[in-house]
Backbone as CSV, one residue per row, in Angstrom:
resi,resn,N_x,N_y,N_z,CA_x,CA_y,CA_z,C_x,C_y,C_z
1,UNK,127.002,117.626,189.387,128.199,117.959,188.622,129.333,118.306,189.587
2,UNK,130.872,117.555,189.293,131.389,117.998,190.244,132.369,119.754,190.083
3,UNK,132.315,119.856,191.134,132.568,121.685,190.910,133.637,121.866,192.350
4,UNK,134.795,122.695,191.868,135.327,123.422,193.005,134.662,124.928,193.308
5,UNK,134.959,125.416,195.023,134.686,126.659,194.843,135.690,127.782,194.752
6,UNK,135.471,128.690,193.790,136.289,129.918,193.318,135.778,131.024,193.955
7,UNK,136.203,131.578,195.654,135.580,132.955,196.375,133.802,132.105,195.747
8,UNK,133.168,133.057,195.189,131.901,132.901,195.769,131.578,132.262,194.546
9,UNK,132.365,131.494,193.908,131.798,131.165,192.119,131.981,129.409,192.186
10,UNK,131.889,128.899,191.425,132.061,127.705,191.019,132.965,126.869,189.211
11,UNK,134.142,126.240,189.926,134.524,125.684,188.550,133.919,124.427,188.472
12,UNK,133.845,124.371,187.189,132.981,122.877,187.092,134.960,121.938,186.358
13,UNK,134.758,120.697,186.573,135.756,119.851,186.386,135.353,118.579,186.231
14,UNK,136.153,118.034,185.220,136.050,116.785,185.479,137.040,115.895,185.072
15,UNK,137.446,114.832,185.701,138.508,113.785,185.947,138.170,112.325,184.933
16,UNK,139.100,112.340,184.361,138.790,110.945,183.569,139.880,110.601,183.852
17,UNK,140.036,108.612,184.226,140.912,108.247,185.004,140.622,108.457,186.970
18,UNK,142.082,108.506,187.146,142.607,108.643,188.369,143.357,109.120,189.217
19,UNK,143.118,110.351,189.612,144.183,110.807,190.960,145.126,110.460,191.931
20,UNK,146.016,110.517,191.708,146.884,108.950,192.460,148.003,109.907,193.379
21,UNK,148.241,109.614,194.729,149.397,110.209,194.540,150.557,109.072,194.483
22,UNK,151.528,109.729,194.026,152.872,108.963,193.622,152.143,108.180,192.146
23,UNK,151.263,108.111,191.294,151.268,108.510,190.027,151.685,109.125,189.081
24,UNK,151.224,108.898,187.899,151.855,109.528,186.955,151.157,110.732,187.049
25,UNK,151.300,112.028,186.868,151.003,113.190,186.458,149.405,113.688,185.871
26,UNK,148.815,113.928,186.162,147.484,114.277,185.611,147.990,115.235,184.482
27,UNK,146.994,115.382,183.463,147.495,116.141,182.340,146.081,117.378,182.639
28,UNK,146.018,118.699,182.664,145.195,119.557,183.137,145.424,119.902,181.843
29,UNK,144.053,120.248,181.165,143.741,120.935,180.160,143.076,122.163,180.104
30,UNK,143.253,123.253,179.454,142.963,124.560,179.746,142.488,124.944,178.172
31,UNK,141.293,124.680,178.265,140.603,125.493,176.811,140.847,126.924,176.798
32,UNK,140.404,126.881,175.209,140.091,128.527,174.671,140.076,129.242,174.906
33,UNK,139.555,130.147,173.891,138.605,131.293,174.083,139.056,132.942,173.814
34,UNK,139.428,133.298,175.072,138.429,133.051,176.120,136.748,133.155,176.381
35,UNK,136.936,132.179,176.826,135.314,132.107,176.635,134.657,130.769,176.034
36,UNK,135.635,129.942,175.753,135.137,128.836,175.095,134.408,127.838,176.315
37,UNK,134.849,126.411,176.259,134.225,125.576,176.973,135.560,124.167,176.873
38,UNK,135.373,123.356,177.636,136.268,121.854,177.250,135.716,120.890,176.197
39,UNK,134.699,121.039,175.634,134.159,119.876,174.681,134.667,119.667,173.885
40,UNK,135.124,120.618,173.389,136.308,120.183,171.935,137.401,119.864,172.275
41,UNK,138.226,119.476,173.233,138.935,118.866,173.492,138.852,117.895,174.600
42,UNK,137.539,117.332,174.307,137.193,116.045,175.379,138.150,114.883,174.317
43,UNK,138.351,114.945,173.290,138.976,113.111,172.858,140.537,113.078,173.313
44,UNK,140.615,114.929,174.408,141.917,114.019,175.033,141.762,113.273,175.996
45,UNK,141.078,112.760,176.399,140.732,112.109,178.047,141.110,110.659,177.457
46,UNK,141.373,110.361,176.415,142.002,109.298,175.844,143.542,108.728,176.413
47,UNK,143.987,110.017,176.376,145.066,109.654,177.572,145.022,108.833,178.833
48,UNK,143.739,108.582,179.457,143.348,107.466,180.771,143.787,106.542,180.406
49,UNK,143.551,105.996,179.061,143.640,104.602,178.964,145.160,104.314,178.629
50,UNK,145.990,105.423,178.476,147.858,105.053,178.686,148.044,105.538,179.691
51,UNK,146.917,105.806,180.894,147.461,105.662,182.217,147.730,107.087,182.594
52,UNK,147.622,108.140,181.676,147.641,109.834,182.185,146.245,110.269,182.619
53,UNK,145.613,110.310,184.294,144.905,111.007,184.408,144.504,112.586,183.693
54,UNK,143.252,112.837,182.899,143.206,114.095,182.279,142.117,114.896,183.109
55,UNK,142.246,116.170,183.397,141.338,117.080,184.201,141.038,117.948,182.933
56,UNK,139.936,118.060,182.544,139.148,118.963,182.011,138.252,119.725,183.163
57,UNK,138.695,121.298,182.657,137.197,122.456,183.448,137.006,123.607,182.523
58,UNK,136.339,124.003,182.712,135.131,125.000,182.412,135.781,126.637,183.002
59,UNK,136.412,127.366,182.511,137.088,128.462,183.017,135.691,128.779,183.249
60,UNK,135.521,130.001,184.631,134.633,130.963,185.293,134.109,131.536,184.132
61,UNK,132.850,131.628,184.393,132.155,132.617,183.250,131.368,131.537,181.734
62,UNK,131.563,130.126,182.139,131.487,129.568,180.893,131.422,127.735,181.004
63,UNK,130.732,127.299,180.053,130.066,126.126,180.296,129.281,125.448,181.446
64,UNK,130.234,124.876,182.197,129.224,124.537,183.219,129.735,124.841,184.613
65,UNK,130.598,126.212,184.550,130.777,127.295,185.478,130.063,127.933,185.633
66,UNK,130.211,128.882,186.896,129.118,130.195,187.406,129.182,130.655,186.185
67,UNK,128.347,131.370,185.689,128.176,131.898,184.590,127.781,133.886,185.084
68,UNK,128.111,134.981,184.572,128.306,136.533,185.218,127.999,137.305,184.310
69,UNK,126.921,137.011,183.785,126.665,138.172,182.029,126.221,139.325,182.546
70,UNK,126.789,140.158,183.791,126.511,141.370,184.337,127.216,141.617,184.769
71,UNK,128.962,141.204,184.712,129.884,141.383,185.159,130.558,142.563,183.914
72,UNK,130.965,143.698,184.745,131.649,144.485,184.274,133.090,143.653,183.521
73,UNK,133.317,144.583,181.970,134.286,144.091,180.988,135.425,143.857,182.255
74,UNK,135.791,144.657,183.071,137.242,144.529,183.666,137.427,143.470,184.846
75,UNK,136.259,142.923,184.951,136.400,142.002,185.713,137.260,140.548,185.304
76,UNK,136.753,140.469,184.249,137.564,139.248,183.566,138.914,139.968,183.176
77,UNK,139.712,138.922,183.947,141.244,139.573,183.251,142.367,138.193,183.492
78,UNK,143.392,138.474,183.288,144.465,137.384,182.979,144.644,136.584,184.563
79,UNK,145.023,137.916,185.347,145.196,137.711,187.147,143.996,136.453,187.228
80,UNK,142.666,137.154,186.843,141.242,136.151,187.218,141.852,134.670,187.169
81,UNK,141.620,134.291,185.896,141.949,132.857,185.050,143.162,131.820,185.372
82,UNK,144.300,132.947,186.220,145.277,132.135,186.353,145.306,131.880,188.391
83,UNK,144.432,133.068,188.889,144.229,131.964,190.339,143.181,131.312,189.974
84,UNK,142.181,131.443,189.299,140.996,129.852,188.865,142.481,128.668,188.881
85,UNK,142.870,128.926,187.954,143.975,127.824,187.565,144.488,127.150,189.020
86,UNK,145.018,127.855,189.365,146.083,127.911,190.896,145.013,127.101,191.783
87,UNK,143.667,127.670,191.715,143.165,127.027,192.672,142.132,125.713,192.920
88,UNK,142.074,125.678,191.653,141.858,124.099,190.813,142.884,122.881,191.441
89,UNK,143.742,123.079,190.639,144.967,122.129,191.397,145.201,121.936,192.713
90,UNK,144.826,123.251,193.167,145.171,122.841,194.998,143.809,122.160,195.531
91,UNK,142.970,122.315,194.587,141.672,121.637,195.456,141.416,120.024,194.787
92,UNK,142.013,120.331,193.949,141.856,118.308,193.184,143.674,118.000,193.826
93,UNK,144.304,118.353,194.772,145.679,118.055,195.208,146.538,117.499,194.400
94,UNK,146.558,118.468,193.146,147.782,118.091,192.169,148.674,119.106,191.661
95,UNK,148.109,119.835,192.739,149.649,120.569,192.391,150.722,120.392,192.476
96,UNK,150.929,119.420,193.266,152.462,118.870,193.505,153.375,117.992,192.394
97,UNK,151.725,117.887,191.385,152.926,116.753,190.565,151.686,117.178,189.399
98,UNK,151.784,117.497,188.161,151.135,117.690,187.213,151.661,118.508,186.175
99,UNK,150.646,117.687,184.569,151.489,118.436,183.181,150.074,119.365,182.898
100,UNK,150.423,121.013,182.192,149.765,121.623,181.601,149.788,121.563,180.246
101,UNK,148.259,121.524,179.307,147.993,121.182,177.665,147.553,122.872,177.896
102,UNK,147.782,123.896,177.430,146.807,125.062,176.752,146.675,125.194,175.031
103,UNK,145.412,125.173,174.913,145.075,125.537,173.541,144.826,127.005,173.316
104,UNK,145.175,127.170,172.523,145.032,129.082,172.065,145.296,129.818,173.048
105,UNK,143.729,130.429,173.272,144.396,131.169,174.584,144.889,130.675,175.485
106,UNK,144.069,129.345,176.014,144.715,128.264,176.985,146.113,128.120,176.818
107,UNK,146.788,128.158,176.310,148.378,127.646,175.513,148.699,128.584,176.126
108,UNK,148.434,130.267,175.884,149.075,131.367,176.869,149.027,131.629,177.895
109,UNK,147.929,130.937,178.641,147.868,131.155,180.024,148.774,129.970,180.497
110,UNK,148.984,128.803,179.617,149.669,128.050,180.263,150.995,128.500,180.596
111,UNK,151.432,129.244,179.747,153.073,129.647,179.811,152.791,130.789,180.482
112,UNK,152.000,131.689,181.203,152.068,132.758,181.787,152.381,132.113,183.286
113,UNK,151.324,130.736,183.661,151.067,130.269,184.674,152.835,129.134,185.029
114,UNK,153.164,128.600,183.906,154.504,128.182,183.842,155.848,129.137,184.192
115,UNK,155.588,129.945,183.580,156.923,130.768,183.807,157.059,131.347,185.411
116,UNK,156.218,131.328,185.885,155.979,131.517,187.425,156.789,130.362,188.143
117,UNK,157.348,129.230,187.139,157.919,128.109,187.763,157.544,127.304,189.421
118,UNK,156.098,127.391,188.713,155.521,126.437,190.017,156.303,125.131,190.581
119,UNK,156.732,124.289,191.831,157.666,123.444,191.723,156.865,122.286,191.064
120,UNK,155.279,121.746,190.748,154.629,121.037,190.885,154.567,120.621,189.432
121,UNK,154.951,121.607,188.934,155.064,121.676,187.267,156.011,120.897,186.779
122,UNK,155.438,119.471,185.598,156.471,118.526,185.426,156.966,119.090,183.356
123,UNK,155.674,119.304,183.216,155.583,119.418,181.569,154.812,120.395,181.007
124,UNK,154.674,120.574,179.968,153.879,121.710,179.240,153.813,121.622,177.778
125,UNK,152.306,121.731,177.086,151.987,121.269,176.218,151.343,122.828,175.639
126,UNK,152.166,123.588,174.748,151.525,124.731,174.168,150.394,124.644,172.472
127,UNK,149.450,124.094,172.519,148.777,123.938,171.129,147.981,124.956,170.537
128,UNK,148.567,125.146,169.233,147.990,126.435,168.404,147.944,127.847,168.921
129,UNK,148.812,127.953,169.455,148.836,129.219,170.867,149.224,130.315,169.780
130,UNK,149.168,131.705,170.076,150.206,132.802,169.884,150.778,132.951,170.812
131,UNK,151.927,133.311,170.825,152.879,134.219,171.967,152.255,135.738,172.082
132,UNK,151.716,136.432,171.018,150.787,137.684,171.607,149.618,138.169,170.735
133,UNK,149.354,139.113,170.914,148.194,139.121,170.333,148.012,140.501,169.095
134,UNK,149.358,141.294,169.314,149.932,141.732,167.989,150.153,141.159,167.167
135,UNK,150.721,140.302,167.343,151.544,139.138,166.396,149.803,138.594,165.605
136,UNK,149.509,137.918,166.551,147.784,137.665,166.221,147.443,138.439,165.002
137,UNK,146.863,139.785,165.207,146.678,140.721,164.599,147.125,140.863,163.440
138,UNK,147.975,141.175,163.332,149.108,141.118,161.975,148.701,140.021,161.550
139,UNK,148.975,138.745,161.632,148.846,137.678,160.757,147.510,137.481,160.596
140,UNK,146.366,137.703,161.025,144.971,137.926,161.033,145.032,138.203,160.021
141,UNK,145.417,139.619,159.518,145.128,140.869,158.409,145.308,140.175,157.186
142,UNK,146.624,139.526,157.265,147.411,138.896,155.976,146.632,138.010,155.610
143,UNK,145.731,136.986,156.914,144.891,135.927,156.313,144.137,136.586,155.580
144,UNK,143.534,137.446,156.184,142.020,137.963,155.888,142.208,138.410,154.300
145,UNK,143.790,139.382,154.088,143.501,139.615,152.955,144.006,138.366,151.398
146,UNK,143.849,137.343,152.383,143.788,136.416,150.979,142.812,135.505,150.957
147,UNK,141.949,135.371,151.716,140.497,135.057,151.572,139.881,135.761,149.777
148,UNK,138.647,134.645,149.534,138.156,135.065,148.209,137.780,136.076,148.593
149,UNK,138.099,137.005,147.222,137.851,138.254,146.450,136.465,138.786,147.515
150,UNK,136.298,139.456,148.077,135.129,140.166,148.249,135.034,140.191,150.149
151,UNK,135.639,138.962,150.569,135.211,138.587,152.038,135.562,139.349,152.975
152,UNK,136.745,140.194,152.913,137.565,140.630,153.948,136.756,142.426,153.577
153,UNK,136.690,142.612,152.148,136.001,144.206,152.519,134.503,144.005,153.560
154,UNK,133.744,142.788,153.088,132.359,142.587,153.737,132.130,142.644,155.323
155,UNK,133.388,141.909,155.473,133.816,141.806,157.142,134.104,143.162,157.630
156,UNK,134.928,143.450,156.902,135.526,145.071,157.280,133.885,146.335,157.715
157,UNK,132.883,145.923,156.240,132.053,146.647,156.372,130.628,146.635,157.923
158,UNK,131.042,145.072,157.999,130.365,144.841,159.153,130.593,145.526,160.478
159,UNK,132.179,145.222,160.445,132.931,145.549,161.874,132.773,147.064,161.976
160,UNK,132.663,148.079,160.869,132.607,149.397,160.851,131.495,149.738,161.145
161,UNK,130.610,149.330,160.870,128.995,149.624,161.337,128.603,148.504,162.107
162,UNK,129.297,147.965,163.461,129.133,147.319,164.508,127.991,146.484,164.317
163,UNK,128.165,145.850,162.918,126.682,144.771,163.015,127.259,143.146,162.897
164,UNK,127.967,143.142,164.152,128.837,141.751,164.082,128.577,140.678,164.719
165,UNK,127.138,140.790,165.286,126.338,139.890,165.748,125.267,139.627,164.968
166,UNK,125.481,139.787,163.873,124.220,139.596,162.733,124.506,138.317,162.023
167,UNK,123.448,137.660,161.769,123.783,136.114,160.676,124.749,136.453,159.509
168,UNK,124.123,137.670,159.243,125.284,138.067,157.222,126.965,138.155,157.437
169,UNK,127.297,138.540,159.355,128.841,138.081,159.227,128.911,137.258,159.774
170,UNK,128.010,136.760,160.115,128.538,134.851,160.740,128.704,134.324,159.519
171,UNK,128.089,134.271,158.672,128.013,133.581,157.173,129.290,133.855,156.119
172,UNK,129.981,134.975,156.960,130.996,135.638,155.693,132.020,135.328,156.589
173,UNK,132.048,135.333,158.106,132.742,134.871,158.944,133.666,133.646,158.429
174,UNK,132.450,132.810,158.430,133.005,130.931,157.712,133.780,131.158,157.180
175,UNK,134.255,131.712,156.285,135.362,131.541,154.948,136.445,131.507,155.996
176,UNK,136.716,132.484,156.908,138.179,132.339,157.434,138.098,131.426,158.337
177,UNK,137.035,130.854,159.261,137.045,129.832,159.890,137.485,128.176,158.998
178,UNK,136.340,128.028,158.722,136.487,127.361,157.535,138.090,126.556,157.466
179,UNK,138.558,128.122,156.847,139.873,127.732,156.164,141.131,127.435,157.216
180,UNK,140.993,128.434,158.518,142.093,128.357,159.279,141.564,127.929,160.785
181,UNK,140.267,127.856,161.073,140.389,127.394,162.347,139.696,126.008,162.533
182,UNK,138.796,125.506,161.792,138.407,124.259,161.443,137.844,123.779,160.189
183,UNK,139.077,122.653,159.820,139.108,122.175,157.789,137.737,121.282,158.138
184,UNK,137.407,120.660,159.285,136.507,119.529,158.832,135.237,120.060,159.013
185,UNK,134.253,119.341,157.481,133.064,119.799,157.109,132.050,118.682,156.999
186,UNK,130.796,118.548,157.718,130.618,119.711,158.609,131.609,119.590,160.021
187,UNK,131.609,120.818,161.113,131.878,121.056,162.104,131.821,119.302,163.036
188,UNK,132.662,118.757,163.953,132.381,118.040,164.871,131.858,118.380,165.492
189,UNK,131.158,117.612,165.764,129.663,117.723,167.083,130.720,118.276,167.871
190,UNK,131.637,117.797,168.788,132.512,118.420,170.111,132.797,119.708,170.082
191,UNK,132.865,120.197,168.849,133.718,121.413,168.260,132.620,122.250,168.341
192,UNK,130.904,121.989,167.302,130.432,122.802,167.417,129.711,122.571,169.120
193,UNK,130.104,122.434,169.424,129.173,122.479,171.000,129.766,123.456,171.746
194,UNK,131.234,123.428,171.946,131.501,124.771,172.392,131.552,126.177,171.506
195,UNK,131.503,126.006,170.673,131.189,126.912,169.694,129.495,127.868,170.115
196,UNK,129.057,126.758,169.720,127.549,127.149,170.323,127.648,127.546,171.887
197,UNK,128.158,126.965,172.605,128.209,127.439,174.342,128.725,128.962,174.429
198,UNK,129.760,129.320,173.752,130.217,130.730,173.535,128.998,131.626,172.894
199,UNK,128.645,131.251,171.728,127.968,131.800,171.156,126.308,132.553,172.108
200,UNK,126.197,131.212,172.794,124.858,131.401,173.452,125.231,132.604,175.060
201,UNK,126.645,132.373,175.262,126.847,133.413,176.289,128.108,133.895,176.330
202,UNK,128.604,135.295,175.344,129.945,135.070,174.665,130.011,136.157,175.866
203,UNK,130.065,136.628,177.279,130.321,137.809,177.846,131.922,137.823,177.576
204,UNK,132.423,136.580,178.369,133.876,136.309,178.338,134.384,137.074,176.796
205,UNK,133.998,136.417,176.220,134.399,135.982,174.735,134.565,137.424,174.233
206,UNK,133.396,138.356,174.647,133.382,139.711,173.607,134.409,140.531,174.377
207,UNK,134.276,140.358,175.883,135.306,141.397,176.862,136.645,141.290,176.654
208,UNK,136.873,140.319,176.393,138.711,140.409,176.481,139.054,139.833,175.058
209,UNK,138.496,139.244,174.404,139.113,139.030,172.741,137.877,140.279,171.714
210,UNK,136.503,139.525,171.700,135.958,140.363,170.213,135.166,139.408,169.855
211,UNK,134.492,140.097,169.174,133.160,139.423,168.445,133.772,137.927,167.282
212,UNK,134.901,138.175,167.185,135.463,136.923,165.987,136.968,136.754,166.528
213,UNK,137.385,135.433,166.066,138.672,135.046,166.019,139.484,136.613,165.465
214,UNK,139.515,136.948,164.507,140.037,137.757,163.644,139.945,139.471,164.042
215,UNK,139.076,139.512,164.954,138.935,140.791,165.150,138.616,141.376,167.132
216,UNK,139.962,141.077,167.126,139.777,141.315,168.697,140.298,142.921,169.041
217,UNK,139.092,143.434,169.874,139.424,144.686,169.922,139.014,144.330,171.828
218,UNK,138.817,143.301,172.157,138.832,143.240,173.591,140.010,143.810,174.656
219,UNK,140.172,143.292,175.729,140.898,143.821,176.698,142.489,142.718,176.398
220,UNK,142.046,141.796,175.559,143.816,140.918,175.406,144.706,141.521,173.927
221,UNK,143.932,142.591,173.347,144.344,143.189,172.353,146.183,143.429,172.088
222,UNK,146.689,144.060,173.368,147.999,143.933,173.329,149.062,143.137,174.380
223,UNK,148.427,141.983,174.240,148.805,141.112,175.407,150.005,140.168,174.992
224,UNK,150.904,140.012,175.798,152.172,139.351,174.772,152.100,138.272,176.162
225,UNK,153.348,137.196,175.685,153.633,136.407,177.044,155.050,136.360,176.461
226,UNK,155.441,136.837,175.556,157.002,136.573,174.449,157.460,136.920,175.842
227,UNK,157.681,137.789,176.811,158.241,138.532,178.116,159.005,136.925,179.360
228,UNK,158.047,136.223,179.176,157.674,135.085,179.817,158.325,133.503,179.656
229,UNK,158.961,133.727,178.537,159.101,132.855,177.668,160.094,132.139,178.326
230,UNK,161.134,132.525,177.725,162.768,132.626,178.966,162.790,131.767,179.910
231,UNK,161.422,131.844,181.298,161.587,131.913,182.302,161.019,130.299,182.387
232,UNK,160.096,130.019,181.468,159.622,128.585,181.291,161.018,127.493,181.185
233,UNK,160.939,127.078,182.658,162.368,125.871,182.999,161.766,124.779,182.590
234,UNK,160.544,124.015,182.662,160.151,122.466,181.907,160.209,122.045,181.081
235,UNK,160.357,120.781,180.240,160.386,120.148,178.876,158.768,120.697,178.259
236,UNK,158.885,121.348,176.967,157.691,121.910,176.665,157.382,121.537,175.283
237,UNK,156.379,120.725,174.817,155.923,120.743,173.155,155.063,121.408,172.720
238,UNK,155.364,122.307,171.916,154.783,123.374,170.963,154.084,122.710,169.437
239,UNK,152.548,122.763,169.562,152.087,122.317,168.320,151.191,122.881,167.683
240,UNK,151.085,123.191,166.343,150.882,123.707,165.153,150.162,123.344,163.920
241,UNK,149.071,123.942,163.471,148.626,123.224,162.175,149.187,123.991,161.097
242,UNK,149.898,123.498,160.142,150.140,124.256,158.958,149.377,125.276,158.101
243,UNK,148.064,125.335,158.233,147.188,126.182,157.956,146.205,126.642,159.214
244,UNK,146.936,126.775,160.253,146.428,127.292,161.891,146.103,128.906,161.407
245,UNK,145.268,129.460,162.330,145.245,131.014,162.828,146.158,131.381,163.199
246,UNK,146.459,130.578,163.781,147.745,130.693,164.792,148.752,130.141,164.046
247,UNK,149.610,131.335,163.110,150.624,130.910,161.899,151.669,130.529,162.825
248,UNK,152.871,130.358,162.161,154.222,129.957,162.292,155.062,131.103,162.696
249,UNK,154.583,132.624,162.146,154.931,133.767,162.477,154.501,134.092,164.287
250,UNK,153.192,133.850,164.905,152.767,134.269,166.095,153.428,132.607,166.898
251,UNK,153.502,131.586,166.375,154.215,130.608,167.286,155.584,130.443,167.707
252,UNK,156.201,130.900,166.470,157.933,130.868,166.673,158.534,130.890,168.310
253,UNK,158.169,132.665,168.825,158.912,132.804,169.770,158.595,131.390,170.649
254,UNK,157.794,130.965,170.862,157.803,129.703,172.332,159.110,128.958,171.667
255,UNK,159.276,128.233,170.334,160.705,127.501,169.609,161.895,127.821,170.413
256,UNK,161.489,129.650,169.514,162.820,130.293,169.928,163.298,130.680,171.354
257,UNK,162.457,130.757,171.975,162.710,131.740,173.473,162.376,130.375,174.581
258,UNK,161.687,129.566,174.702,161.611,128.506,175.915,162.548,127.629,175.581
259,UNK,163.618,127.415,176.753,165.047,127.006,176.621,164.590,125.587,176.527
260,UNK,163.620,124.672,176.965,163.536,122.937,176.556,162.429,122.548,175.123
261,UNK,161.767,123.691,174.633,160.684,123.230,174.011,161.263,122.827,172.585
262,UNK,160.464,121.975,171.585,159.912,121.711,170.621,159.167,121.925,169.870
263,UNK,158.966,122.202,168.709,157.932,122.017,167.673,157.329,121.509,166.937
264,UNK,156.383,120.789,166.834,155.498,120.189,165.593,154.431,120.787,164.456
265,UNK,154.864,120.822,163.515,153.413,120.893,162.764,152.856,120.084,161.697
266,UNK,151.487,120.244,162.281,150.773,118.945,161.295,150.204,119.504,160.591
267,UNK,150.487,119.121,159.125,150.475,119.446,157.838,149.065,119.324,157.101
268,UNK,148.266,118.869,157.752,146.781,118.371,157.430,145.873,119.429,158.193
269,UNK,146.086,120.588,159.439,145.419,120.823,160.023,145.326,122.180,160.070
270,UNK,144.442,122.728,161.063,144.611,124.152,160.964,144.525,124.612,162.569
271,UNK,143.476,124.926,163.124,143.492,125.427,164.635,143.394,124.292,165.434
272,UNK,142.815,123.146,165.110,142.904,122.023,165.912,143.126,120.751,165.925
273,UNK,144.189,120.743,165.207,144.879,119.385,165.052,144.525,118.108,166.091
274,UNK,144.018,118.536,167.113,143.449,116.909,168.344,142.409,116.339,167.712
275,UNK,141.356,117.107,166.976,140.365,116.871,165.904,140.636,116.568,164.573
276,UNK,141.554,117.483,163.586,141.981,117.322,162.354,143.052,116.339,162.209
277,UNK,143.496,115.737,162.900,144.519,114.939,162.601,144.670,114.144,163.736
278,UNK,143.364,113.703,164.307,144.080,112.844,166.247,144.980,112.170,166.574
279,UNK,144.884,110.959,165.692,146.308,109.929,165.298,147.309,110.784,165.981
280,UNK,147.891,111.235,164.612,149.166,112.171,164.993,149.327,112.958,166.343
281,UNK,148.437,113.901,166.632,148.391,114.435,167.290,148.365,114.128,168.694
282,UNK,147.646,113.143,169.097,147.774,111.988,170.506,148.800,111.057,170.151
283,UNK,149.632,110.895,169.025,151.076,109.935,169.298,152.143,110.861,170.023
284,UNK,151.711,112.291,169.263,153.155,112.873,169.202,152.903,113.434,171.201
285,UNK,151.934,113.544,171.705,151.553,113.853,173.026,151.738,112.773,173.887
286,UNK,151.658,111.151,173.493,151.933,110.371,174.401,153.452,109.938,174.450
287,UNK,154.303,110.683,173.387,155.483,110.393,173.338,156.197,111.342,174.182
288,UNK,155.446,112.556,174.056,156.108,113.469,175.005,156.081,113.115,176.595
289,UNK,154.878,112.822,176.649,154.380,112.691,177.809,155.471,111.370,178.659
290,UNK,155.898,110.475,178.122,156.757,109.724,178.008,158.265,110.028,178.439
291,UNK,158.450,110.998,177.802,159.829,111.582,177.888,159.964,112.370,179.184
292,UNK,158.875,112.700,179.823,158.706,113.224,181.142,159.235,111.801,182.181
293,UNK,158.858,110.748,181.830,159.334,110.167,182.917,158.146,109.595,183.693
C-alpha cells in the first residue's frame, strides 16, 4: 500500500491518474469525520478520466493509516490534521500546483488550511461543510426536534445515561441519518464502508466530534473557521444538499465571507450529494474545475 511518512506514523494515499508537473492540478480530497475514511468519496477519482489527477488519503488515526487507539483525547487536534495535510503534498510534490475538495469536516480543514494562502493553492472545493460547530449544534437541535414524535426524547435519554454505543441508539440514531445525512436506501456499499471503518475504530471520531453526527461533545465542540473566511484569496465552490446536516444556516458564512466563492444546492440530496445526486454533482465540479484554467 502506498503510504507517506508522518514523524513516526504513516498516511496511506492513493493517486488515480497522474502526477505531472506542468499539468493540470491534482484535485486532493480530504474526507470526514473526523475519523472517517476516503471510500465514500472514491467515485471522485472519476475526475482522471477529464484529465484531473485525484489524491485520496486516509487522515492519521484511520483507514489504512497508523491507526493510535491509546492515544490520549488531546493528541488529535486541528494543528495534527493540517501538517498531515502540509506534508502529504510536499511528499507526492504538489504543492506547488494543486485544488483542495473538503467534505464536512474535511471542507473545514480545507479553508483553515486555505486561508493560510499557501502559494500552491489554485482552487477550493467546500462540500456540505459547516463554518462552525455552534452553528452545527443549533441546527442539529432544530433537526432533531422535528424528527417523528418520540426520537429526539429517546436519543436525549440515551445520551443522558451515556449508553450511546448501544444498538437501541444506533437504531433510533437512523431516523436523523436517514433523513439528513444519507436519503439512499439501503446505504452504498462506499458509504457504508467508511461508516463501518469509523465504527470499528471511532478513537478519532469520539475525541474531537462524539459518539453521533448530532451530538458532539468532543474537543471541535466550539470550533469556528467563520474567523478564516476573509482570508481565503482562491476561486472557491461551496456545495450543499437541500436536506444536508449541514443546513443553509451553518453554510452561509463561506457565500457570505470568502471574497471568490459560490454556491450550489442540490435539491435531491442531503450530506452527500457525490453519491445522492453524482451527475450533478461531478458536472457542477468539472465546470469549476474548468474555470480554474
Amino acid at each position: 500500500m502506498p503510504t507517506v511518512a508522518f514523524g513516526a506514523y504513516e498516511t496511506w494515499y492513493r493517486v488515480t491518474g497522474r502526477l505531472e508537473q506542468g499539468g493540470r492540478p491534482p484535485v486532493v480530497v480530504i474526507h470526514g469525520g473526523p475519523g472517517s475514511t476516503h471510500d465514500y468519496l472514491l467515485n471522485l477519482a472519476v475526475l482522471a478520466d477529464l484529465g484531473w489527477p485525484v489524491v485520496h488519503y486516509d487522515q492519521l488515526g484511520n483507514g489504512a493509516s497508523t491507526h493510535l487507539p491509546d492515544q490520549d483525547a488531546g493528541f488529535w487536534t486541528v494543528d495534527l490534521f493540517l501538517a498531515e495535510l502540509d506534508n502529504l503534498l510536499e511528499q507526492l510534490g504538489a504543492a506547488g500546483n494543486y485544488v483542495l475538495l473538503g467534505h464536512s469536516w474535511g471542507g473545514m480543514l480545507g479553508a483553515r488550511h486555505a486561508a493560510a494562502r499557501p502559494p500552491g493553492l489554485r482552487g477550493l472545493v467546500v462540500a456540505d461543510a459547516p463554518a462552525s460547530y455552534p452553528l452545527w449544534l443549533r441546527e442539529a437541535a432544530r433537526l432533531r426536534a422535528a424528527l417523528p414524535e418520540g426520537v429526539d426524547a429517546a436519543l436525549r435519554a440515551h445520551e443522558a445515561a451515556g449508553t450511546t454505543g448501544t444498538e437501541e441508539y444506533f437504531a433510533v440514531m437512523r431516523a436523523y441519518y436517514d433523513r439528513h445525512v444519507c436519503r439512499i436506501s439501503p446505504w452504498p456499499r462506499e458509504y457504508l464502508a467508511s461508516f463501518m471503518e469509523m465504527h470499528n475504530d471511532p478513537t478519532v471520531y469520539y475525541a474531537m466530534n462524539g459518539p453521533s453526527e448530532f451530538h458532539v461533545v468532543g474537543s471541535l465542540r466550539d470550533w469556528s473557521v467563520v474567523e478564516d473566511l476573509p482570508s481565503i484569496d482562491v476561486p472557491t465552490l461551496v456545495v450543499s444538499g437541500r436536506h444536508d446536516e449541514a443546513t443553509e444556516a451553518t453554510v452561509r458564512p463561506y457565500r457570505d465571507l470568502v471574497p471568490r466563492a459560490r454556491w450550489e444546492i442540490l435539491e435531491e440530496s442531503s450530506h452527500v450529494p457525490h453519491l445522492e445526486e453524482p451527475e450533478r454533482f461531478l458536472t457542477l465540479l468539472a465546470e469549476f474545475l474548468l474555470e480554474l484554467g
